[in-house]
C-alpha positions in Angstrom: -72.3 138.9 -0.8 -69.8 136.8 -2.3 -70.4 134.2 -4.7 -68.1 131.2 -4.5 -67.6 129.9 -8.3 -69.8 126.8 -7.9 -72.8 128.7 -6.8 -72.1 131.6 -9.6 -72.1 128.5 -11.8 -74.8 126.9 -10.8 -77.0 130.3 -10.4 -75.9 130.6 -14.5 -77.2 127.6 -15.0 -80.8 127.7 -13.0 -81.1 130.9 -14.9 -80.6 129.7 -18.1 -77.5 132.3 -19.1 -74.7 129.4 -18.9 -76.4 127.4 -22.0 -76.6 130.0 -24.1 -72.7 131.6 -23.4 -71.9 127.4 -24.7 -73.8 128.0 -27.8 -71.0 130.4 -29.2 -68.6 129.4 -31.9 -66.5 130.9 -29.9 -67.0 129.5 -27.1 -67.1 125.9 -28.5 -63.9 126.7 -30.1 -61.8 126.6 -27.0 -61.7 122.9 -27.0 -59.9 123.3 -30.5 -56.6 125.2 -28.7 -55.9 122.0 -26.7 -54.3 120.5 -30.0 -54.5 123.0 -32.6 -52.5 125.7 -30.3 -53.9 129.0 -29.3 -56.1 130.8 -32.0 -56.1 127.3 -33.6 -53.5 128.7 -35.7 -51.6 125.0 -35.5 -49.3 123.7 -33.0 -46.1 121.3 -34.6 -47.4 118.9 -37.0 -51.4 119.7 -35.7 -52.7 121.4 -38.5 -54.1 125.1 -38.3 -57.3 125.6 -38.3 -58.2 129.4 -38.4 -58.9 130.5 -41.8 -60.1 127.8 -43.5 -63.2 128.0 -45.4 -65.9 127.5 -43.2 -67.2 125.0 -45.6 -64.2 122.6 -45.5 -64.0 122.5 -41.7 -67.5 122.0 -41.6 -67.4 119.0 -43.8 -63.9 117.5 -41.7 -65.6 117.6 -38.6 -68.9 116.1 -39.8 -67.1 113.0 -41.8 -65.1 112.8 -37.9 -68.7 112.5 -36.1 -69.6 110.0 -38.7 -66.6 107.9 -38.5 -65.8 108.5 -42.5 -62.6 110.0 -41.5 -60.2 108.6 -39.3 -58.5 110.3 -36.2 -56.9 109.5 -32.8 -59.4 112.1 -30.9 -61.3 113.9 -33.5 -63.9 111.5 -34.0 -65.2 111.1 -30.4 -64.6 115.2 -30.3 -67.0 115.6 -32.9 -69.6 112.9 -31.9 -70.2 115.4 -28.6 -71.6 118.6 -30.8 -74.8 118.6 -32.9 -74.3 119.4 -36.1 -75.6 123.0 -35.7 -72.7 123.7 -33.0 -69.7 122.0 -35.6 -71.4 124.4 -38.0 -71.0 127.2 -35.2 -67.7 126.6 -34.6 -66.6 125.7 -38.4 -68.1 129.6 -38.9 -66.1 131.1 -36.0 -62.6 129.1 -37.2 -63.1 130.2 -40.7 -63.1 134.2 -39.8 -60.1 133.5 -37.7 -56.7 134.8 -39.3 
């Protein structure tokens, strides 16, 4: 039997296995490629993000989510993670070379 991708999605999903995938850094950090270029290694004048310390992106994103930072997009990016995801993702970015 074939699964057609909604129902493998939704079967993920029911049975709990989708969530979890989502919870990875790595995961999360996909969104990061749309303006920070694959790898988040920086695309034109979007600064690169692999590599930093995990502490200083950690700290950007959280002063996005509370609006002490300002940003075109950032700030409502950062308002959809809990701060244990930004943390997840900060720790995935910063091992990235």
């Amino acid at each position: 039997m074939v699964l057609s991708r909604a129902a493998l999605a939704t079967a993920l999903v029911l049975f709990g296995v989708a969530p979890a995938m989502a919870q990875t850094g790595q995961a999360m950090a996909q969104t990061c490629y749309v303006c920070h270029g694959p790898g988040a290694k920086g695309a034109g004048q979007i600064v690169a993000l692999a590599g930093l310390p995990k502490d200083h992106l950690a700290r950007q994103m959280a002063d996005f989510k509370a609006d002490k930072r300002p940003g075109t997009i950032m700030n409502r990016i950062a308002k959809g993670y809990t701060d244990e995801q930004l943390a997840l993702i900060a720790e995935y970015l910063a091992a990235q070379k």
